[in-house]
C-alpha positions in Angstrom: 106.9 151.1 112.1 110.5 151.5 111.1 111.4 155.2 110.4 113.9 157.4 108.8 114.7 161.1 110.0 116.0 164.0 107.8 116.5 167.1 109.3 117.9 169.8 107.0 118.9 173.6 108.1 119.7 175.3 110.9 120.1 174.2 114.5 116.4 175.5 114.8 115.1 173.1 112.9 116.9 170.4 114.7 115.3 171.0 117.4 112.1 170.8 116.1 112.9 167.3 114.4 114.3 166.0 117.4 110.9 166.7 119.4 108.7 165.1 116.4 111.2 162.2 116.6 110.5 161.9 120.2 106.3 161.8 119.6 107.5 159.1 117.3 110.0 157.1 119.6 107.2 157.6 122.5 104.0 156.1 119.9 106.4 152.7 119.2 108.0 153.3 116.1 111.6 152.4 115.9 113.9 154.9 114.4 116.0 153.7 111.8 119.7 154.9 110.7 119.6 154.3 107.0 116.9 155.1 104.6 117.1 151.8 102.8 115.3 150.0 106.2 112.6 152.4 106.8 109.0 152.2 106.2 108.4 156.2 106.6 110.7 158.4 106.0 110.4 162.1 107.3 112.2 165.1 105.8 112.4 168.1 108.1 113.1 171.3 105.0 115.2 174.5 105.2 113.5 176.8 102.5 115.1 180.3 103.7 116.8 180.7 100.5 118.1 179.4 97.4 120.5 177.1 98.0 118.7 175.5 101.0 115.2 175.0 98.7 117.4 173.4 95.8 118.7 171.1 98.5 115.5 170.7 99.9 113.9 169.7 96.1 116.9 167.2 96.0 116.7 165.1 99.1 112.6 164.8 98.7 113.6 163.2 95.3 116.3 161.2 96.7 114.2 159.8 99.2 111.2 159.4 97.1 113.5 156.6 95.2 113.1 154.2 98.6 109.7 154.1 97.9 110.5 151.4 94.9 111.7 149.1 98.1 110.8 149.3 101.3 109.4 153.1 102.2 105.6 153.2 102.1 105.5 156.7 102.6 107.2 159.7 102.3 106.4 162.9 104.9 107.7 166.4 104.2 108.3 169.0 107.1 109.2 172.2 107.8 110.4 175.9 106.4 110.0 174.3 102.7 106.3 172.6 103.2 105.2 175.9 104.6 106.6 178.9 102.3 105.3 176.2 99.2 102.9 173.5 99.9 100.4 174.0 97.6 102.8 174.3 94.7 104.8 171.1 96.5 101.6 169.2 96.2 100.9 169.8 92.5 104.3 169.6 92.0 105.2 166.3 93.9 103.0 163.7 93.6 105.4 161.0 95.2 105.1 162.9 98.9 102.4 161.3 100.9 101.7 164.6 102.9 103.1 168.0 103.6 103.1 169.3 106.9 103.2 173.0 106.8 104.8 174.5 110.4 101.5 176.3 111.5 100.0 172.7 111.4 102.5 171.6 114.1 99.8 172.1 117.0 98.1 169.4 115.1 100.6 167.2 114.5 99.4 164.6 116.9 96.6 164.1 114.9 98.1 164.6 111.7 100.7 161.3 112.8 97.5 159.4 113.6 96.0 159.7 110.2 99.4 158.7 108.9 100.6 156.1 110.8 97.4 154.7 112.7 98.7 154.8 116.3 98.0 157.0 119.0 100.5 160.3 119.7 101.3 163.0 122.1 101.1 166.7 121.4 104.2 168.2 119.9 106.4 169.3 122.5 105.2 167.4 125.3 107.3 164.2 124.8 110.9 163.8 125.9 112.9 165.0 122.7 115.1 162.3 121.1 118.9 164.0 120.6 120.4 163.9 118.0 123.8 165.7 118.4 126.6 164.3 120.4 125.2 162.9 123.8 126.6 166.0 125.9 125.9 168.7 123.6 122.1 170.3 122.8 120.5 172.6 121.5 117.5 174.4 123.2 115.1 176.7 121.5 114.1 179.6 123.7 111.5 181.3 121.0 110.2 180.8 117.8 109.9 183.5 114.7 110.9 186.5 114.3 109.9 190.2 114.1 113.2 192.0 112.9 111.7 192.3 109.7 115.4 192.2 107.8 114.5 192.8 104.1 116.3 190.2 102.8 115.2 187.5 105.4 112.0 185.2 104.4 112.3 183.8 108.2 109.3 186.1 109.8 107.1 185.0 106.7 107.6 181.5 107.3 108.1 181.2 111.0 106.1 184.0 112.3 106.7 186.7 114.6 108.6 186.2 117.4 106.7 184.5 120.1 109.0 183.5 123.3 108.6 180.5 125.1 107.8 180.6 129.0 110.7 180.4 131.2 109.2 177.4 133.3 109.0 175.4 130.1 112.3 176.3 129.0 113.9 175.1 132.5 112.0 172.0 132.8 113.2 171.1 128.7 117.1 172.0 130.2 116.9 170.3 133.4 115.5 166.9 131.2 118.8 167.2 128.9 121.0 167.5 132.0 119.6 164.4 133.4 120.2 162.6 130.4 123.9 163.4 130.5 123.8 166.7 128.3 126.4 169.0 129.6 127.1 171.7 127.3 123.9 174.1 126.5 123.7 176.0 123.3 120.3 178.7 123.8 119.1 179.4 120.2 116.0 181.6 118.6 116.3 183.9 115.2 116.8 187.1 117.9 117.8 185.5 121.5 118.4 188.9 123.1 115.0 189.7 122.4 113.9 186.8 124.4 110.9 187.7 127.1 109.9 190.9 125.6 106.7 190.3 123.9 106.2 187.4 127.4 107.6 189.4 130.3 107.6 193.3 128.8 111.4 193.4 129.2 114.3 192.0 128.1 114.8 188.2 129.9 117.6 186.5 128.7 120.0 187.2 131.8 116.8 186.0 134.3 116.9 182.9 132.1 120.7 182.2 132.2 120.4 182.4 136.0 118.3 179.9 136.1 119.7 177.5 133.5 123.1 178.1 135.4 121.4 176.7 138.5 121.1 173.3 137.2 123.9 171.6 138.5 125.1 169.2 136.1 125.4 171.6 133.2 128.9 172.6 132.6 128.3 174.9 130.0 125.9 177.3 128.7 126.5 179.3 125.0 124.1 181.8 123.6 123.7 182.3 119.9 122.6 184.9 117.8 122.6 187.9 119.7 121.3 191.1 118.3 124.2 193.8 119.2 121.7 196.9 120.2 120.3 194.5 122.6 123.2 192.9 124.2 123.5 196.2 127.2 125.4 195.8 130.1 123.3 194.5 132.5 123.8 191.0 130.0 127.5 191.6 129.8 128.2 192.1 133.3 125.4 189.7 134.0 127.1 187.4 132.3 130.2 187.6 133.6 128.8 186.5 137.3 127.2 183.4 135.6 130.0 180.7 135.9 128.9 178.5 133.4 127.5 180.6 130.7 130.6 181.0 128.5 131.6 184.5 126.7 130.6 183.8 123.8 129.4 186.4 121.8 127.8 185.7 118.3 126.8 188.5 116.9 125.3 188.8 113.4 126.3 192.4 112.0 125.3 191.6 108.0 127.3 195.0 107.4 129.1 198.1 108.2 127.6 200.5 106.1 125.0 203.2 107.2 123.3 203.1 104.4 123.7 199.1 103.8 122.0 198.9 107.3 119.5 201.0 106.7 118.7 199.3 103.7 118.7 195.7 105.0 116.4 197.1 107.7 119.4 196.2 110.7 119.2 198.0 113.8 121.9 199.7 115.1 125.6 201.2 113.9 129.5 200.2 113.3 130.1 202.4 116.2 128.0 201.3 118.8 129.3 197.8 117.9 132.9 198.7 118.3 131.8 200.2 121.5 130.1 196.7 122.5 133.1 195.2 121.5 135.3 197.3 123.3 132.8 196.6 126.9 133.2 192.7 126.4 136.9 192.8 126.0 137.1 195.1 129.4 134.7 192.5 131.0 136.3 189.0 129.7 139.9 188.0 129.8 138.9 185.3 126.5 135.6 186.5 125.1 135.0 185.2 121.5 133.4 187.3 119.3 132.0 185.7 116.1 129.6 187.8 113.3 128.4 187.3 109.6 128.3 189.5 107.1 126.4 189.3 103.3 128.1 191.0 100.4 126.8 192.2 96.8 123.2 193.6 98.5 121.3 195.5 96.4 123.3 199.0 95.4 126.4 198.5 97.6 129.0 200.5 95.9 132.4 199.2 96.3 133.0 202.1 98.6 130.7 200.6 100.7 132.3 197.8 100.7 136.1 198.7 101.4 134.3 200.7 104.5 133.2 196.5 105.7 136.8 195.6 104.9 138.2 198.9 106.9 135.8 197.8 110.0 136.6 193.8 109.7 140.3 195.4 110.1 139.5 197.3 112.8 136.6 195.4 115.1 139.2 192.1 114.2 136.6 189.1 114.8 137.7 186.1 115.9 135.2 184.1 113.8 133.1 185.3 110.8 130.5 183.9 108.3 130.2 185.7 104.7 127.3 184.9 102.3 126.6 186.5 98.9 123.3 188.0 98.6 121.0 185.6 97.8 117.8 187.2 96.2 114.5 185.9 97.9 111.0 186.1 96.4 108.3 188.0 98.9 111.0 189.9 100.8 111.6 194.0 100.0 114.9 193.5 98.9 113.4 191.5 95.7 112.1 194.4 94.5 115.1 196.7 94.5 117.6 196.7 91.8 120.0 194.1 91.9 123.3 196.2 91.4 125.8 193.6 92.1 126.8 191.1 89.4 127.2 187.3 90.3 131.0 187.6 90.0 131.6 190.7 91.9 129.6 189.3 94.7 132.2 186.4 94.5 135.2 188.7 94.3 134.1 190.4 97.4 133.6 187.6 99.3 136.6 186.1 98.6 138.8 189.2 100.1 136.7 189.7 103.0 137.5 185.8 103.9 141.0 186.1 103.0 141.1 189.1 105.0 139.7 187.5 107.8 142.1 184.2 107.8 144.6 186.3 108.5 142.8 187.9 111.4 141.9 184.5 112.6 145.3 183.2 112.7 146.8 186.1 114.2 143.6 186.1 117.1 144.7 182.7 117.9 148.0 183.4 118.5 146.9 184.6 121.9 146.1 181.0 123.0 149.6 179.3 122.7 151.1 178.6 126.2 148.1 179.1 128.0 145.9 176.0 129.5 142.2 175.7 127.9 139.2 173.8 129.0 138.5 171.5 126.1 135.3 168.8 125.8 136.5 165.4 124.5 134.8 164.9 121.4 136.8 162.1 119.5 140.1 160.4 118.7 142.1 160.1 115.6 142.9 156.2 115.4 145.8 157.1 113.8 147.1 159.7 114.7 145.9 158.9 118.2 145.4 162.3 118.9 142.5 163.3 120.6 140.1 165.8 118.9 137.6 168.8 121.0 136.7 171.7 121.4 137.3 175.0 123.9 135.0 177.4 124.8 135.7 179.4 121.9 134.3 176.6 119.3 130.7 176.4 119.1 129.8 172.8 117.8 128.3 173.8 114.5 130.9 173.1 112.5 131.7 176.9 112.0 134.3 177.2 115.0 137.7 175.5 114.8 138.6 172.4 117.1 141.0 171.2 119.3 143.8 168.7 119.0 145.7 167.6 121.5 147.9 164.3 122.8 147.3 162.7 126.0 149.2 159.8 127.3 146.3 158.4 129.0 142.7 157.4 127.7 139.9 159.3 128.0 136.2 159.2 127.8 134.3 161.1 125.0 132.0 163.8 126.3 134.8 164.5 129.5 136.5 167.9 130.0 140.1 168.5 130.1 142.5 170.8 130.4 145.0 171.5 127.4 147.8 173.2 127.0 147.7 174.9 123.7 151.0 174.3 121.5 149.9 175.9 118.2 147.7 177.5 116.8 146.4 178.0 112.7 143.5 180.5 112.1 140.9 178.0 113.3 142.7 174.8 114.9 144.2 174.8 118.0 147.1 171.9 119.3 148.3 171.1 122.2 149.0 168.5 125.0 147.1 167.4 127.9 148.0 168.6 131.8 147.2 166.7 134.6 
């Protein structure tokens, strides 16, 4: 059969709809670009909060339209199917089935009900990409047991259950084969990888083996907790030659009593004292957080102290969100202190604050020669387009562009020398 693929969400769920799309590819069924010329269409859900579930609601309904043409059914995945499926199925009639997540070991036979033909168990076919050819995303656990109490994640997904390090090598060395050379290790909490597995903190004995594998060219860890990044993983990392220093680290505040009432380990101090051990270790480390604003009883001194440590700590990239109130979590039952528009307000300076920042951090790059993936070219500006080891390819990070007077291929690294720089962009011109 011909099928359609949307995957909404977070680079997580990606990965899971790339592995379901390769049980599909492996059973026969052709995978189709446009929704108009499939006969199933499958729609992997973000339901982690508001925003995501109203965009959720809206692409099942979009979808659901196809089925007046050629779509014979419609298949719901994901974070939405399982926080709601019993409400999605009184709900919405025009879904042919909602597969909750816990139901993925299943799946095989779940796809054989659905679409008559025989399948693999989830996980064990090769995954079918679906990022740029040298770029993927591998999933090192699954859950989470942080416990944040604004986060739905741990209800939805689970504790956190790390997969085995075997597995994880044999998935990496696959992608490398198939011409992936740029790594990006994911989970909710990736320094807590190997724990509940090994006893112990495992993400450096991973990286050394994922380094091994000699066509990768580079290896970038995301989301990692700051009171478990120590300095056996700094320095570790530092020996690793393709693991990049790149250090997202998701703070949410600065606040003692913020922290303490989102349910975040550690402190603004210890951070700037983590910060302070990767600059001393890395000539170029990037340092990337988020933050929320307009929690639950954060006074605007509290906040001011988040602008005074954004000044200080001087991230090269940051994410802000307002706080989003979500149903089952602790924080839904505290008072909500914060109006719609002050939560705005806030935001807005701690972004324009951190422009600035931005642009003046980049300032460190002009004249100096970067490492850049080819990515694309402008037709008409004829500029070529990438990005260095300081953009993660999420769309966060900033690119590079750059002239070459030469053609190159897509997916090859070069070296640029940077020309300019604006708080996220970065220009330049090739060197041989």
């Amino acid at each position: 059969m011909k099928i359609g693929f949307v995957s909404l969400g977070c680079s997580k769920n990606l990965v899971d709809s790339e592995k379901i799309m390769g049980m599909l590819k492996e059973a026969g069924h052709e995978m189709v670009a446009h929704p108009d010329q499939a006969e199933v269409i499958f729609i992997n859900t973000c339901g982690f909060i508001q925003p995501a579930k109203e965009e959720a609601i809206n692409t099942i309904l979009e979808m659901a339209e196809y089925k007046k043409y050629n779509c014979k059914k419609l298949i719901v995945l994901g974070c939405l199917a399982q926080r709601y499926k019993e409400e999605l199925i009184k709900e919405m009639p025009e879904v042919d089935r909602f597969i909750a997540i816990r139901e993925y070991p299943q799946l095989n036979q779940i796809l054989e009900e659905e679409l008559h033909t025989p399948f693999s168990v989830y996980g064990k076919s090769e995954r079918l990409t679906s990022t740029k050819p040298w770029t993927a995303y591998i999933k090192i656990a699954e859950g989470c047991s942080n416990r944040c109490t604004y986060c739905a994640i741990p209800l939805i997904r689970g504790g956190n259950v790390s997969f085995p390090m075997e597995d994880i090598v044999a998935e990496a060395e696959v992608l490398a084969q198939n011409g992936v050379k740029e790594l990006v290790v994911i989970a909710q909490d990736t320094t807590k990888y190997g724990l509940d597995l090994y006893g112990k903190l495992s993400l450096l004995d991973l990286l050394k083996k994922l380094n091994a594998i000699e066509s990768l060219h580079w290896i970038r860890i995301l989301y990692m907790y700051p009171d478990e990044i120590t300095d056996e993983l700094v320095e570790g990392m530092a020996q690793l030659d393709k693991v990049l220093p790149y250090f997202d680290i998701p703070m949410q505040h600065a606040n003692s009593r913020m922290l303490q009432l989102m349910n975040r380990r550690g402190d603004a101090q210890s951070v700037k004292e983590l910060i302070q051990k990767i600059k001393n270790t890395f000539e170029y480390p990037t340092l990337r957080t988020t933050f929320i604003v307009g929690f639950p009883q954060e006074s605007e001194a509290d906040f001011e102290e988040l602008m005074d440590f954004v000044k200080e700590t001087r991230w090269d990239r940051m994410g802000a969100f307002t706080y989003s109130i979500e149903e089952d979590t602790p924080a839904y039952e505290m008072e909500q202190t914060v109006s719609e528009e002050e939560k705005q307000r806030r935001l807005d300076a701690l972004m324009t604050l951190q422009n600035e920042i931005a642009y003046q951090n980049n300032q460190k790059y002009i004249n100096t020669i970067q490492e850049v993936l080819v990515e694309g070219k402008d037709g008409l500006s004829n500029k070529y387009i990438g990005r260095s080891k300081s953009n993660a390819p999420d769309d966060v990070d900033g690119i590079v562009v750059f002239t070459s007077d030469r053609s190159i291929e897509l997916g090859s690294f070069v070296q640029v020398k940077i020309t300019s720089c604006e708080a996220y962009d970065c220009y330049g011109e090739e060197v041989q």
